[in-house]
C-alpha positions as CSV (number, residue, x, y, z in Angstrom):
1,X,153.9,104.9,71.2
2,X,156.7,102.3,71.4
3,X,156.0,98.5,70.9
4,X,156.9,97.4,74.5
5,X,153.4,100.4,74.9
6,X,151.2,98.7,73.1
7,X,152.3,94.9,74.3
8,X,152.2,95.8,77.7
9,X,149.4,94.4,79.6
10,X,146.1,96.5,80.9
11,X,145.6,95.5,84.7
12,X,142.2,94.3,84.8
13,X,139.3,95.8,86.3
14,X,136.8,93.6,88.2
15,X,133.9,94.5,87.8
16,X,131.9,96.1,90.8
17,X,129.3,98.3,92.2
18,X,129.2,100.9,95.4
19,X,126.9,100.6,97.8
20,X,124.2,103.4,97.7
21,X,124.3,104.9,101.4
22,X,128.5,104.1,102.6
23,X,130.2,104.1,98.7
24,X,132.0,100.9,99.5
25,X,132.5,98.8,97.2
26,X,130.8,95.9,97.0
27,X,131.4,92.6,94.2
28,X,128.0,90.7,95.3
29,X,125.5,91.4,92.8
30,X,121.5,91.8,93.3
31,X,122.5,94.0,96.6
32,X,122.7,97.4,96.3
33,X,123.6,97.8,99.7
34,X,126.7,96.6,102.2
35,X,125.9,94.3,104.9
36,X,127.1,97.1,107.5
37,X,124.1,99.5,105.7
38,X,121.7,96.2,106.1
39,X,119.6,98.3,108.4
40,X,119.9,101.4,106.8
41,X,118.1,100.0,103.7
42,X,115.1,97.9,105.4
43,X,114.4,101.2,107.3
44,X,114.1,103.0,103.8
45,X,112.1,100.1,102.2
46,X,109.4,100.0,105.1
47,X,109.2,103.5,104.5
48,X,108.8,103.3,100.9
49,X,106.2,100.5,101.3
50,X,104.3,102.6,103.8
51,X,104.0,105.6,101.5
52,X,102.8,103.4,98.6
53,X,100.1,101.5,101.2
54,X,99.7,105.2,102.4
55,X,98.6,106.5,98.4
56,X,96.8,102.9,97.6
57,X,94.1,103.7,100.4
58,X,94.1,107.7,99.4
59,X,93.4,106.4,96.3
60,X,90.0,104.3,97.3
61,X,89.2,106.7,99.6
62,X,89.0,109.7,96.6
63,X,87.5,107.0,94.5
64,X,84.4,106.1,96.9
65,X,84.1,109.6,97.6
66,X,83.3,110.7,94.3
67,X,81.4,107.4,93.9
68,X,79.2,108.4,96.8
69,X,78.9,112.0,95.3
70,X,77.8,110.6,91.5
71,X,75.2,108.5,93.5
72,X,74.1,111.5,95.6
73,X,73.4,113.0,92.5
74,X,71.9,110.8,90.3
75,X,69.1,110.1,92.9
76,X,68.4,114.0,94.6
């Protein structure tokens, strides 16, 4: 490597990230997501919060089933 190599400058990289569903970059950080995939994204979080609602209630349900099934027990 020659001197004028190792002087020259690096251009500089900005920092960045892609959005998850277009790969655009975008430089606004906490967003994982471009404006343009806005709706893209709230569709796939209502869905994610319905499947979590979905297993919370599946979850009471199994538990006061097996309540109901101890109790059936304990007293026949």
């Amino acid at each position: 490597m020659s001197e004028s190599e190792k002087t020259a400058k690096k251009p500089y990289i900005y920092p960045h990230r892609h959005c998850l569903y277009c790969g655009r970059i975008i430089e606004v950080k906490g967003r994982d997501y471009c404006l343009k995939c806005k709706p893209a994204y709230v569709k796939e979080q209502s869905k994610i919060n319905r499947s979590k609602k979905f297993q919370r209630y599946l979850l009471y349900y199994i538990v006061a089933v097996f309540a109901i099934l101890v109790l059936v027990a304990l007293f026949a």
